[in-house]
C-alpha positions in Angstrom: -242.8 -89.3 16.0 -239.6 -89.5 16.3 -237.5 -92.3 17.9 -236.2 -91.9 21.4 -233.3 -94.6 21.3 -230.8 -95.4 18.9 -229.3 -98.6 19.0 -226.3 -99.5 17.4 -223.5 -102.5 17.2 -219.6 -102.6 16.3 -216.8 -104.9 17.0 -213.3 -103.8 17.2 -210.3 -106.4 16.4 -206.9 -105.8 18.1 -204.0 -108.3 17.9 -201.6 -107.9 21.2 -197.9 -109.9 21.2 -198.7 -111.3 24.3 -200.4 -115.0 25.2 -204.5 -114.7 26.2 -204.0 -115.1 29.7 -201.9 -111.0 29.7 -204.6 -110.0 27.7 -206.9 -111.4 30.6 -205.3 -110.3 33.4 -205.6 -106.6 32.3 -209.3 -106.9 32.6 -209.3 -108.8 35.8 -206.9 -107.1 38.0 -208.1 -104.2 39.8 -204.7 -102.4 39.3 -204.4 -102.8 35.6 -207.8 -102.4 35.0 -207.9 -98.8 36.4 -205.0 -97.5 35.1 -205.7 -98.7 31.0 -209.6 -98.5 31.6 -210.9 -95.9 34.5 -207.8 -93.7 34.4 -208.2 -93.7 30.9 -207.6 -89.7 28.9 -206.0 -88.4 32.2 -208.8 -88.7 34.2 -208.6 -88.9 37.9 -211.7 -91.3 39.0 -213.4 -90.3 42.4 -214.9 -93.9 42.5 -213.4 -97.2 41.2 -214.7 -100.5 42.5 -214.4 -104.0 40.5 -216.3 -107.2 41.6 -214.6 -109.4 38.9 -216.8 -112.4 38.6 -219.4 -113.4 37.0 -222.7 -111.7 38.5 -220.2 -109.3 40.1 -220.0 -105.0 39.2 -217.6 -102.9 38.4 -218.4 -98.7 38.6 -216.4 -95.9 37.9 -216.9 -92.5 38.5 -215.3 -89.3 36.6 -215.6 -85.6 36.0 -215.7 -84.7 32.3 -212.8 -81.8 31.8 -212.6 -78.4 30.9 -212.4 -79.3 27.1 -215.4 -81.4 27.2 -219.5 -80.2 26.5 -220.0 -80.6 30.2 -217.2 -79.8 32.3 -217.4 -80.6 35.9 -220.4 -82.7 35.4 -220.0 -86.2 36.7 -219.5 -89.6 33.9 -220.5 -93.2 35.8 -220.1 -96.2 34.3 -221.7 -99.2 36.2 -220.9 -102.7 34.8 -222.3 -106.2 35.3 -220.6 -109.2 34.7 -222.7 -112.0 32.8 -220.6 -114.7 32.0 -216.7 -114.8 32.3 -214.5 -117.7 30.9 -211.4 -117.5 32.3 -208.8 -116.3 29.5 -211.5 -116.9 26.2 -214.6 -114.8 27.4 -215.7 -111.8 28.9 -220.0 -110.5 28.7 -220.8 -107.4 30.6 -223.6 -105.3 30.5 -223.1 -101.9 31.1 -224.8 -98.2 31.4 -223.5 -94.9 31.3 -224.8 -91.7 33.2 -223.6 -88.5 32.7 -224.9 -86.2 35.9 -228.4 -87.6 36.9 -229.1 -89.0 33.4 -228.4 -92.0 31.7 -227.4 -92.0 28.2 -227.1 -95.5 27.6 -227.2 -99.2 28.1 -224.9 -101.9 26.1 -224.2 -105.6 26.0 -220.7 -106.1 25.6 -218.5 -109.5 24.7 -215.0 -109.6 25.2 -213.0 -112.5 22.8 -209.8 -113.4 23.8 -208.0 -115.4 20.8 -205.0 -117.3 20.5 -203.2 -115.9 16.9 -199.7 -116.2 16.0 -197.7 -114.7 18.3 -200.2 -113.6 20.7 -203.4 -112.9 20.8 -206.1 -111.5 18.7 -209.1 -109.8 20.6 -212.7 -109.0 19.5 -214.5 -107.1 21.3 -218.5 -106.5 20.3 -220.8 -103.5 21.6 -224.3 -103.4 21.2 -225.9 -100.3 22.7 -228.9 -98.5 23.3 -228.6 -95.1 22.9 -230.7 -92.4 24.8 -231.1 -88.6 24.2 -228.3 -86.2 25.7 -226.1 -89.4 24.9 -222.4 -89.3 23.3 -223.9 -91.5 20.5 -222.5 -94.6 18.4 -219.6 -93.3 17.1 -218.2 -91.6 19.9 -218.7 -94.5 21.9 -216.9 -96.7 19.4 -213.8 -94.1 19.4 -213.9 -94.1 23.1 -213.4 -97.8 22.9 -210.7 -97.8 20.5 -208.8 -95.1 22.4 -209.4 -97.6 25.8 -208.0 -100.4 23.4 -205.2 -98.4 22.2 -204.3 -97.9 26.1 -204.7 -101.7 26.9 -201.8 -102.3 24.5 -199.5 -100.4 26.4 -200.5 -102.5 29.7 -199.8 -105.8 28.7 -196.2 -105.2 27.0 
């Protein structure tokens, strides 16, 4: 028989010229975080909520475009926050649903460095993968495109 989940981990580096605690902030105010994170590829969320503490959520709520498999349909993202350490940590767990399904459940870690001249993050995904899902790899470049925009909001 053929498995039903496909579970996967990566970790993406990024090195930002700015101290830890910018790097921080973009993940802990609501402001930034929407506009690098849920307003992320154009999109225009219809729900954006963010409990930022530990044991606290965060949800966000798109529609895919017209240059997507399923336009229209609705993308949630509900996050919980497992441990937070101001300006070193960040462990979430989060699922994704795409209309009435979900399509997957991850464990991520947010690592918030100190380097030479700013700061070096790491940030680890380990997922779980249903069917109808966007898989590993597009979830990994989805990441690395939400990275990409968190650069431009701490300059």
């Amino acid at each position: 028989m053929k498995p039903t989940v496909t579970h996967s981990t990566f970790t993406i580096e990024r090195n930002y010229p700015v101290p830890p605690e910018r790097v921080f902030a973009a993940f802990a105010d609501p402001a930034k975080k929407r506009r690098w994170y849920a307003e992320a590829d154009n999109r225009q969320p219809e729900v954006y909520e963010l409990d930022f503490r530990a044991g606290g959520s965060e949800r966000t709520q798109s529609r895919l475009g017209p240059n997507t498999p399923f336009p229209g349909t609705a993308l949630t993202n509900h996050t919980i926050y497992q441990d937070i350490v101001p300006n070193r940590r960040i462990v979430f767990a989060y699922t994704m649903t795409l209309g009435e399904n979900r399509i997957s459940a991850s464990l991520a870690t947010v690592e918030f460095l100190p380097s030479d001249g700013g700061t070096k993050l790491l940030f680890t995904d380990q997922g779980a993968f249903f069917e109808g899902s966007d898989g590993p790899k597009m979830r990994e470049e989805g990441w690395n495109r939400l990275l990409d925009g968190l650069a431009a909001q701490v300059k």
